[in-house]
N, CA, C and O of each residue as an XYZ file, in Angstrom:
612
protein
N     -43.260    -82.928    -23.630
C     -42.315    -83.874    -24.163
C     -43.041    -84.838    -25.086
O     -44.187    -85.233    -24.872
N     -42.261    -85.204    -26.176
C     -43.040    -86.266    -27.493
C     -41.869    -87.153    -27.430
O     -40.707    -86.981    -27.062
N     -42.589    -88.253    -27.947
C     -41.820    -89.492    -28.495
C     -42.421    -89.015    -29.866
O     -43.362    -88.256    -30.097
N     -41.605    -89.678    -30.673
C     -42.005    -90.105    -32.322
C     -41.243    -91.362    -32.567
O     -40.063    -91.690    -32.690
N     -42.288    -91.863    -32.584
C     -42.905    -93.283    -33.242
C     -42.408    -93.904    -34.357
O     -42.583    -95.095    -34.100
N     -41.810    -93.820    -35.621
C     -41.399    -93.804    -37.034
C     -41.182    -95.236    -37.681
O     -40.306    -95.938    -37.176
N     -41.686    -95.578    -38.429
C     -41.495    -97.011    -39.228
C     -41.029    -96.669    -40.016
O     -41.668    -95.710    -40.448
N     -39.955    -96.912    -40.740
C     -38.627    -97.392    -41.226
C     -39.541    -96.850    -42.551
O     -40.744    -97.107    -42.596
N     -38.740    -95.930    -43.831
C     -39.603    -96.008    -44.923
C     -39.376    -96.926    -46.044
O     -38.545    -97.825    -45.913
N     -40.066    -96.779    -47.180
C     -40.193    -98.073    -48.165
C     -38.351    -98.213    -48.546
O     -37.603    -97.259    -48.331
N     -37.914    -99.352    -49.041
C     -36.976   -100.247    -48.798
C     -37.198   -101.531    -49.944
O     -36.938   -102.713    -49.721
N     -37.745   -100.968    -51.217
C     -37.832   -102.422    -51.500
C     -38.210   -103.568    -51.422
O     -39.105   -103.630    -50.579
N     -37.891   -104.983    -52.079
C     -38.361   -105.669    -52.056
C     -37.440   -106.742    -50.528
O     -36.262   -107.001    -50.280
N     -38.745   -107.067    -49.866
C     -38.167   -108.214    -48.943
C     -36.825   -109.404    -49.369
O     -37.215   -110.001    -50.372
N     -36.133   -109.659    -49.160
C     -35.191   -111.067    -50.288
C     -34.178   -110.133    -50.963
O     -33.033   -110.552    -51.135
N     -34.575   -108.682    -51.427
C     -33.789   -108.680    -52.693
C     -32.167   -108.512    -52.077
O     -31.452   -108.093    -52.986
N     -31.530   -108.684    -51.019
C     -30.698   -108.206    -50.188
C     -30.270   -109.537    -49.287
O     -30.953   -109.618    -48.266
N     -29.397   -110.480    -49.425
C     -29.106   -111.772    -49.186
C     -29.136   -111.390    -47.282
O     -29.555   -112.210    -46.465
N     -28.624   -110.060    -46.923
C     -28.284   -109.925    -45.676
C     -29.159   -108.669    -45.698
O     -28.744   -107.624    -46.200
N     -30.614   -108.801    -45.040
C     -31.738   -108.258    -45.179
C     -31.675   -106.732    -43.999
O     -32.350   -105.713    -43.855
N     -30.495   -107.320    -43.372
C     -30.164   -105.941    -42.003
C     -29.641   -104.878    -43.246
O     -29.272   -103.775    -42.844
N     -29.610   -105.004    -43.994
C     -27.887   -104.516    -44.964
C     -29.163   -103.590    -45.879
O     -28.827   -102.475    -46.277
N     -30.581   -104.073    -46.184
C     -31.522   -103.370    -47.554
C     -31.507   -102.243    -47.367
O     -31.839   -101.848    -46.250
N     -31.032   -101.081    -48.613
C     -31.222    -99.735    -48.338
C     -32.967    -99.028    -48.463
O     -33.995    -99.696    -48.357
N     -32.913    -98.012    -48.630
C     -34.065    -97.213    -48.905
C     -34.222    -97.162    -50.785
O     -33.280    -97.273    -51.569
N     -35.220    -97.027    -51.032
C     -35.890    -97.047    -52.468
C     -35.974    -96.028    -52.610
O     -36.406    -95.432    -51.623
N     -35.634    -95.133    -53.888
C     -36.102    -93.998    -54.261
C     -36.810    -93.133    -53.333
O     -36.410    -92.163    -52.689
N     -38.092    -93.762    -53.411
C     -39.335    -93.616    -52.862
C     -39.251    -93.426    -51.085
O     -39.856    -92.628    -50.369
N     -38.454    -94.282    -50.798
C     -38.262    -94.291    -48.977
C     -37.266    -92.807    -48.925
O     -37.701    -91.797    -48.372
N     -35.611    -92.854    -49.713
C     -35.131    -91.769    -49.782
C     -36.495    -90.509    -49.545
O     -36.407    -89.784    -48.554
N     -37.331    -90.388    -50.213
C     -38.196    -88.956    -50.139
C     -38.468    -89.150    -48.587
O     -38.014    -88.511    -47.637
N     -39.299    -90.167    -48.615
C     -39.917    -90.251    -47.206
C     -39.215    -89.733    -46.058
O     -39.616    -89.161    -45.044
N     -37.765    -90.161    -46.567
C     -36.904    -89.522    -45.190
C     -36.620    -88.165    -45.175
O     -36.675    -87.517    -44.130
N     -36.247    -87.563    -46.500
C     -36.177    -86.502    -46.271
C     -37.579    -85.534    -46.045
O     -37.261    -84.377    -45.768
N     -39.150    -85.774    -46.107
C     -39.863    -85.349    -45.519
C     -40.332    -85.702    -44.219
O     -41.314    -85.128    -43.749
N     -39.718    -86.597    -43.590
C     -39.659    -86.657    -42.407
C     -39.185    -85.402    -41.346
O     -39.752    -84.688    -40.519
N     -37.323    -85.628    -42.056
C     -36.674    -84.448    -41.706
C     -37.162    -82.753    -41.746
O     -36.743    -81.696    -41.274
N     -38.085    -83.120    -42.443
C     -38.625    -81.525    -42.851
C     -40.060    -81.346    -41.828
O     -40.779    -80.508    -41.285
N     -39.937    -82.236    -41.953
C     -42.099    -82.213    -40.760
C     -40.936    -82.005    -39.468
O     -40.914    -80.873    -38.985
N     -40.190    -82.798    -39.016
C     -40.161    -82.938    -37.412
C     -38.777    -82.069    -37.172
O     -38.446    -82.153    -35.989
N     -37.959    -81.336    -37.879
C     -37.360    -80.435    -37.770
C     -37.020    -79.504    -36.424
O     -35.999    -79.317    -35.762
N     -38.595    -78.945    -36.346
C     -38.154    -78.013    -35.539
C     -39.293    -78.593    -34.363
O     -40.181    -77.870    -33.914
N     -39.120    -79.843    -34.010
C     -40.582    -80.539    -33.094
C     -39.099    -80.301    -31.834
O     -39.353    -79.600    -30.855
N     -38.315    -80.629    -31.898
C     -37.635    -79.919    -30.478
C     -36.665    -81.813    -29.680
O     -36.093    -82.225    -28.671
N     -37.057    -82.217    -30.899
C     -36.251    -83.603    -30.953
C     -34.359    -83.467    -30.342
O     -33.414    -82.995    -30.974
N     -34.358    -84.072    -28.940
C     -32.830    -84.198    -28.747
C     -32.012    -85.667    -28.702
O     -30.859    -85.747    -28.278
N     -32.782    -86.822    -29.203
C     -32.433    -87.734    -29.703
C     -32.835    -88.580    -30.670
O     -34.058    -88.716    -30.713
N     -32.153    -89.258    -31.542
C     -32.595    -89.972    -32.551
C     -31.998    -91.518    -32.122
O     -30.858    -91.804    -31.758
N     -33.041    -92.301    -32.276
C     -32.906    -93.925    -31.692
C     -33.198    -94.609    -32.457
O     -34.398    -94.555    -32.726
N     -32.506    -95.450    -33.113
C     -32.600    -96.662    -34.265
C     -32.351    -98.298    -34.167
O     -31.480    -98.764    -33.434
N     -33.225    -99.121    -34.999
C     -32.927   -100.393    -35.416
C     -31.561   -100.023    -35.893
O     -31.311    -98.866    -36.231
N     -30.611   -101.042    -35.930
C     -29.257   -101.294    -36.362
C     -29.758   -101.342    -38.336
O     -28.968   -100.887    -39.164
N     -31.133   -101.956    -38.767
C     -30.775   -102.014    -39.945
C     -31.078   -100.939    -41.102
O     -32.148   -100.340    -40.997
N     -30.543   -100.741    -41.806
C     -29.791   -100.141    -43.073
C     -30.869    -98.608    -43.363
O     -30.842    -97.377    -43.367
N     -31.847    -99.925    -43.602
C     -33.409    -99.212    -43.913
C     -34.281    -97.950    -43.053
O     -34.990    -97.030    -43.459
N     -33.798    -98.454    -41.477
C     -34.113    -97.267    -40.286
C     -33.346    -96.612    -40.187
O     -33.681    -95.431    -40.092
N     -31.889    -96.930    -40.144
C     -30.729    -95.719    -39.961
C     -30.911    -94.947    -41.317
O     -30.339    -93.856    -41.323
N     -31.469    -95.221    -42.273
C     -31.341    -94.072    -43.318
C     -32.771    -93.580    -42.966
O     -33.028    -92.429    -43.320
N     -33.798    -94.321    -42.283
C     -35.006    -93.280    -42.644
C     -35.021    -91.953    -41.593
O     -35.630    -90.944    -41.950
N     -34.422    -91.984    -40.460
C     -33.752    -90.855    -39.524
C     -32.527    -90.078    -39.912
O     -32.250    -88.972    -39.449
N     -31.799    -90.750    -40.813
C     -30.663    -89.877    -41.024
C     -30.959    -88.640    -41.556
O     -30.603    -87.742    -40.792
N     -31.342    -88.348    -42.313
C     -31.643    -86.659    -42.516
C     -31.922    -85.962    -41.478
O     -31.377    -84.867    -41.335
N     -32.856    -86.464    -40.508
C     -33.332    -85.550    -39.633
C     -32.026    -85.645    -38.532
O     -31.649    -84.685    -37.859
N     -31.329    -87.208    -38.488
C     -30.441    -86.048    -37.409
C     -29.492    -85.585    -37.998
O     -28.531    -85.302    -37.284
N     -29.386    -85.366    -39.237
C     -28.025    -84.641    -39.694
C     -28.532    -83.012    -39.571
O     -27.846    -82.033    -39.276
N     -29.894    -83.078    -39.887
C     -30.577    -81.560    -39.857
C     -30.246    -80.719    -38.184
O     -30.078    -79.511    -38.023
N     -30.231    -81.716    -37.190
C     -30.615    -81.256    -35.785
C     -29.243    -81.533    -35.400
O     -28.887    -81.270    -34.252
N     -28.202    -82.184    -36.482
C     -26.557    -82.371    -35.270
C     -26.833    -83.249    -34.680
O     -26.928    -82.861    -33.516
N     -27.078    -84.462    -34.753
C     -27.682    -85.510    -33.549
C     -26.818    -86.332    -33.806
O     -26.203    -85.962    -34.807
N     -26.378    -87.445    -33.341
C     -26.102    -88.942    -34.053
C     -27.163    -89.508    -34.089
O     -28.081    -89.172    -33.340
N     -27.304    -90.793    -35.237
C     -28.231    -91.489    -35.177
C     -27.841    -92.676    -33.931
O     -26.838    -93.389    -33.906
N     -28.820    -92.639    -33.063
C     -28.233    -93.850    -32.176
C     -28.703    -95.109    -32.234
O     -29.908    -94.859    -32.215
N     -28.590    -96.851    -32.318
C     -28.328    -97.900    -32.802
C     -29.115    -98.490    -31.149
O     -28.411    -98.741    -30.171
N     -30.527    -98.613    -31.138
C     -30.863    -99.364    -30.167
C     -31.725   -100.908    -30.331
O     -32.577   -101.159    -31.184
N     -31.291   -101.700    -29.397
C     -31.418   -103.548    -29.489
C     -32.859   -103.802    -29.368
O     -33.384   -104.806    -29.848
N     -33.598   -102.754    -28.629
C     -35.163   -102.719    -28.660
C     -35.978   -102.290    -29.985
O     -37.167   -102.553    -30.165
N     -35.354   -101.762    -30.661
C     -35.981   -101.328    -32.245
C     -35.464   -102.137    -33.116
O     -35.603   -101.731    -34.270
N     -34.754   -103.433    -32.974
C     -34.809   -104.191    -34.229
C     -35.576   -105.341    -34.358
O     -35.859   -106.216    -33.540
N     -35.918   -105.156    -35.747
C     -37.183   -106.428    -35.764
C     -37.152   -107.532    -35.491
O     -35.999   -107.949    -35.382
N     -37.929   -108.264    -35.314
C     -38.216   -109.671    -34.136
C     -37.898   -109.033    -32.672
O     -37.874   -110.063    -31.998
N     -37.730   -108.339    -32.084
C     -37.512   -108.121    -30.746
C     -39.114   -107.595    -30.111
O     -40.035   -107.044    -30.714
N     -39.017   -107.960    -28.848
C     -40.552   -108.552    -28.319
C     -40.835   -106.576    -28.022
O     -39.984   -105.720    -27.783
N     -42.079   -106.456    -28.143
C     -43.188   -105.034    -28.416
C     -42.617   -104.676    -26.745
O     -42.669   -103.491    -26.417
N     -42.281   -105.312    -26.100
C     -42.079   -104.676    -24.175
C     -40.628   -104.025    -24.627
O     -40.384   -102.850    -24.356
N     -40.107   -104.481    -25.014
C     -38.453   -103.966    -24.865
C     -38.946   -102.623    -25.626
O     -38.557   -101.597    -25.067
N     -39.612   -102.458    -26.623
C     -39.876   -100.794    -27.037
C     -40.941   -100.211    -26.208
O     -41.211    -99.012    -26.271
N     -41.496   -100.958    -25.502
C     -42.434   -100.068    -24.893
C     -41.384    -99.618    -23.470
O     -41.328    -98.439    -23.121
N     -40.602   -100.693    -22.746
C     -39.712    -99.922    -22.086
C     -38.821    -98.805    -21.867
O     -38.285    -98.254    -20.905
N     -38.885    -98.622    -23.664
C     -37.554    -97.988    -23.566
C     -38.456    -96.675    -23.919
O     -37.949    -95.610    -23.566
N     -39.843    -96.600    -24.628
C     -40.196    -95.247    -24.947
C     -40.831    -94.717    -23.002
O     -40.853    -93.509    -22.762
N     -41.138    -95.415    -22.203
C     -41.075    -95.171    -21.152
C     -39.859    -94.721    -20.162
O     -39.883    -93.810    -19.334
N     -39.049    -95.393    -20.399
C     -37.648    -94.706    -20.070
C     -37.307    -93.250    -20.661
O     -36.813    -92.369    -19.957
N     -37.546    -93.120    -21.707
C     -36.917    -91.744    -22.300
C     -38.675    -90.598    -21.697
O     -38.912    -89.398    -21.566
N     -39.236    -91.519    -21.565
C     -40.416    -90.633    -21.330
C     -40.159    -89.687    -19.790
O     -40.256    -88.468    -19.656
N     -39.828    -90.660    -18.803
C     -39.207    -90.701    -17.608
C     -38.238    -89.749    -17.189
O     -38.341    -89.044    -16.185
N     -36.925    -89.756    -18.310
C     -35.960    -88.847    -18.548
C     -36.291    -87.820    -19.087
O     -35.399    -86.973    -19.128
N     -37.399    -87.502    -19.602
C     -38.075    -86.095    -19.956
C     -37.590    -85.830    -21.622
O     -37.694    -84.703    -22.109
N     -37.226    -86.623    -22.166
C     -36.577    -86.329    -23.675
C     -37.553    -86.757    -24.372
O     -38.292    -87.705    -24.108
N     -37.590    -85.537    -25.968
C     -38.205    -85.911    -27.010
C     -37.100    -86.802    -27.798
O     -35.911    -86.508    -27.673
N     -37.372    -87.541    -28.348
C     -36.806    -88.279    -29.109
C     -37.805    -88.754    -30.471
O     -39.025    -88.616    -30.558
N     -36.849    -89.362    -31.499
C     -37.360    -89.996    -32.516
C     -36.792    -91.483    -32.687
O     -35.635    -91.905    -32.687
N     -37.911    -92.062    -32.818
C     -37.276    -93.542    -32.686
C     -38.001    -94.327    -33.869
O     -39.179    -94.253    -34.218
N     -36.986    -95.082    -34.377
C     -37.243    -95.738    -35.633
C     -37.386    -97.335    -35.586
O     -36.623    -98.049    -34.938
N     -38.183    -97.683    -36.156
C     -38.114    -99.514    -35.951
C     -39.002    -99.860    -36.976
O     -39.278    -98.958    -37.767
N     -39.436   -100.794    -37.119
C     -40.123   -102.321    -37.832
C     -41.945   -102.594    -37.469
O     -42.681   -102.526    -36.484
N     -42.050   -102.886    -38.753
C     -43.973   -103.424    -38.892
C     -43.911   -104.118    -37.716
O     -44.712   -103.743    -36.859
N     -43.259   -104.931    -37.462
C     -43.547   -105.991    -36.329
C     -43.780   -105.477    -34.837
O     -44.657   -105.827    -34.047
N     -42.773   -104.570    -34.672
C     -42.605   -103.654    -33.442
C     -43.814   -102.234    -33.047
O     -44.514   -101.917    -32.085
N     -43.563   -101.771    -34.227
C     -44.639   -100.351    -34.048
C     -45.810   -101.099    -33.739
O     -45.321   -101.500    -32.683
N     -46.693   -101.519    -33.745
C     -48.368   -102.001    -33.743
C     -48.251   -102.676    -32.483
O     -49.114   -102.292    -31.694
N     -47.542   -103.480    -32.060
C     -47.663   -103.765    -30.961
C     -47.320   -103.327    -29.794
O     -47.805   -103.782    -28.758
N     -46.429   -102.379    -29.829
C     -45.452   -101.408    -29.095
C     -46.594   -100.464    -29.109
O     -46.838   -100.413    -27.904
N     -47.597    -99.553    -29.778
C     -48.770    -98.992    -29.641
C     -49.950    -99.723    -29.235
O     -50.548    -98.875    -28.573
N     -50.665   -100.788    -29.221
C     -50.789   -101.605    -28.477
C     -51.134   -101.732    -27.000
O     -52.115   -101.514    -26.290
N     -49.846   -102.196    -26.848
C     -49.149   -102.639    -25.256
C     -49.433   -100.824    -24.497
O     -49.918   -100.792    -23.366
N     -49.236   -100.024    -24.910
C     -49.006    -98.790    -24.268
C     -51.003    -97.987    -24.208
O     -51.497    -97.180    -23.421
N     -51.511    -98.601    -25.231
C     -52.797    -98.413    -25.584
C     -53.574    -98.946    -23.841
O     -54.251    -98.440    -22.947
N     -52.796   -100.512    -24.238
C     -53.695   -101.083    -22.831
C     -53.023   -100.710    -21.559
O     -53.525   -101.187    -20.541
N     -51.868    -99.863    -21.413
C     -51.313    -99.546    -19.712
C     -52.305    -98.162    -19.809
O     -52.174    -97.537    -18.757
N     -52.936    -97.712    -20.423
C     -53.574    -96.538    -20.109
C     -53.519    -95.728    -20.954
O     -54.470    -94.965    -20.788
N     -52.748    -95.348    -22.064
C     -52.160    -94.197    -23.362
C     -53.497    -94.354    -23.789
O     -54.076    -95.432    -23.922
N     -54.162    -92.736    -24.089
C     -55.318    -93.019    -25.265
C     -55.050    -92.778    -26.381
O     -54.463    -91.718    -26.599
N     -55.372    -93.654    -27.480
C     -55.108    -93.135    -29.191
C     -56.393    -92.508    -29.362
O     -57.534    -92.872    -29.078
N     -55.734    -91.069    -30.109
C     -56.601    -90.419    -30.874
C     -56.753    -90.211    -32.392
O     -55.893    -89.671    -33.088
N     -58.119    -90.768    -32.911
C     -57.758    -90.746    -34.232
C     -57.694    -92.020    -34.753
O     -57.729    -93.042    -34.067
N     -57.565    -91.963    -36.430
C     -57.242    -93.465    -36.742
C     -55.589    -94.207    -36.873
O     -54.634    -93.435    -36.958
N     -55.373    -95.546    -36.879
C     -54.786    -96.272    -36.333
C     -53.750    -96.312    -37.703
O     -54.397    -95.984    -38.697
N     -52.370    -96.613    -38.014
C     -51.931    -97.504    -39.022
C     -50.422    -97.787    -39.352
O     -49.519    -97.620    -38.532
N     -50.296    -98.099    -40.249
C     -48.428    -99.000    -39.721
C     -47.470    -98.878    -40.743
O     -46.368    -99.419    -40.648
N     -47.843    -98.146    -41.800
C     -47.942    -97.642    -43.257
C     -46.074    -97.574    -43.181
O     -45.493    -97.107    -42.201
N     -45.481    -98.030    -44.183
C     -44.127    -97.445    -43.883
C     -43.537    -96.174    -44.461
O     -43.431    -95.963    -45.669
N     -43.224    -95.480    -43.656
C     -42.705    -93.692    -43.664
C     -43.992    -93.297    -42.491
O     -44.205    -92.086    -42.434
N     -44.525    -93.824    -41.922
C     -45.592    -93.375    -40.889
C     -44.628    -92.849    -39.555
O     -43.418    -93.073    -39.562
N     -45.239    -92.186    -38.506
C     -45.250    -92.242    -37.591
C     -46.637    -91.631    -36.533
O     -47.663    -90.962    -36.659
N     -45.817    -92.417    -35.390
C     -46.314    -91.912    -34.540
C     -46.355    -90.953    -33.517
O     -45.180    -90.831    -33.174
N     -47.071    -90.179    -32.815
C     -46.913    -89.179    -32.271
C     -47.273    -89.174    -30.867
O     -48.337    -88.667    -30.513
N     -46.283    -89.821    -29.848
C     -46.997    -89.749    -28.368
C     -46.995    -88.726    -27.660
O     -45.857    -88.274    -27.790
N     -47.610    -88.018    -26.931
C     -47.426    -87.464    -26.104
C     -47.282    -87.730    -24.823
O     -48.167    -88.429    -24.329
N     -46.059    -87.227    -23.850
C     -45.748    -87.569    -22.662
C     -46.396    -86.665    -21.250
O     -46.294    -85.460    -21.481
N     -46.777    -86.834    -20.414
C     -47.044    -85.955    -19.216
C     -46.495    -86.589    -18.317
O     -46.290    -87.783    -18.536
N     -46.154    -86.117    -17.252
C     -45.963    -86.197    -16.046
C     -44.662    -88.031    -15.690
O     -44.375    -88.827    -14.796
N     -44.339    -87.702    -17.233
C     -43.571    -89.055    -16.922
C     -43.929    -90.344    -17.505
O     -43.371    -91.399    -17.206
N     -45.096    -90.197    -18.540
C     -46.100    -91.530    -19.068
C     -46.395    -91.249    -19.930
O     -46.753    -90.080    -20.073
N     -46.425    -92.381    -21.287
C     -47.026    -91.750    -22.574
C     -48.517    -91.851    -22.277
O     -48.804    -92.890    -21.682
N     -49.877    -90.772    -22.626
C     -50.541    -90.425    -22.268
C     -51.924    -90.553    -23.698
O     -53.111    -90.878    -23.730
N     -51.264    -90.255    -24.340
C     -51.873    -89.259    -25.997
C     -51.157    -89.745    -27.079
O     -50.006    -89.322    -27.179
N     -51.639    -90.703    -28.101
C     -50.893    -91.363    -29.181
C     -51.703    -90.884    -30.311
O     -52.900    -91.170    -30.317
N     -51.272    -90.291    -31.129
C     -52.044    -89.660    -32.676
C     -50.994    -90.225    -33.924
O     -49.838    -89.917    -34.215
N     -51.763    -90.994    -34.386
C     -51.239    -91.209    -35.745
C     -50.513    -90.704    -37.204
O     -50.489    -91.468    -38.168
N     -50.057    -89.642    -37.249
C     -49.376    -88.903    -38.147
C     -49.428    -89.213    -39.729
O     -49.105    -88.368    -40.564
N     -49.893    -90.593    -40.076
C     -49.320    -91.339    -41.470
C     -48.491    -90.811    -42.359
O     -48.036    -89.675    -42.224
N     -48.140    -91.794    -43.625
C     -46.867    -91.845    -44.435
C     -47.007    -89.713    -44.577
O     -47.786    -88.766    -44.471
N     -45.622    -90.088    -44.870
C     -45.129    -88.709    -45.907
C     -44.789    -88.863    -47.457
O     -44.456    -87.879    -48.117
């Protein structure tokens, strides 16, 4: 079982969007998502989990339109929300035995890898927060275990 990790892809400029939940994807993020969708395709993903804003629900949308999924809208992947509420919840789905893809925020990913770094998870490889990145945990026995860095697409 995998989690994937995913930071939201490029999006423009910070400001340019009065209601900053609302900023779409840039050209440039558009690709990102759709090579997302194309890398993790056939990784065996049966849920897709998102920040509410604009920028994450489009950087997953390809991939779950590829797999039939909904994109689902979770309170732990939006930014400013504290690194435990995502580390809970990738433990919960870890628990429930599901791969999933989960999308969120600079603020969240690094510390949410982190926090899971110091309960015991080893990272392999180098580290980074790049947006269109993800991450790649691996789960055993109920615990993320094995975190590898994937970077941008």
């Amino acid at each position: 079982m995998t989690i994937y990790l995913i930071r939201h892809a490029n999006a423009g400029v910070r400001g340019s969007d009065p209601n900053d939940l609302e900023r779409p994807l840039d050209p440039t993020g558009q690709t990102q998502a759709n090579d997302i969708a194309d890398r993790f395709a056939d990784a065996g993903i049966t849920r897709v989990l998102t920040s509410r804003a604009t920028r994450c629900s489009q950087t997953v949308g390809p991939l779950a339109a590829r797999l039939s999924l909904p994109v689902e809208d979770h309170p732990a992947l939006l930014e400013g929300q504290s690194a435990r509420a995502a580390v809970d919840l990738c433990r919960d789905l870890a628990r429930d035995g599901v791969t999933a893809a989960l999308c969120s925020h600079g603020d969240i990913i690094p510390d949410a890898i982190q926090t899971l770094a110091r309960e015991g998870m080893v990272i392999s490889g180098q580290r980074g927060w790049a947006k269109g990145s993800t991450w790649k945990i691996e789960v055993k026995g109920g615990d993320p275990v094995l975190a590898e860095f994937l970077g941008p697409f």
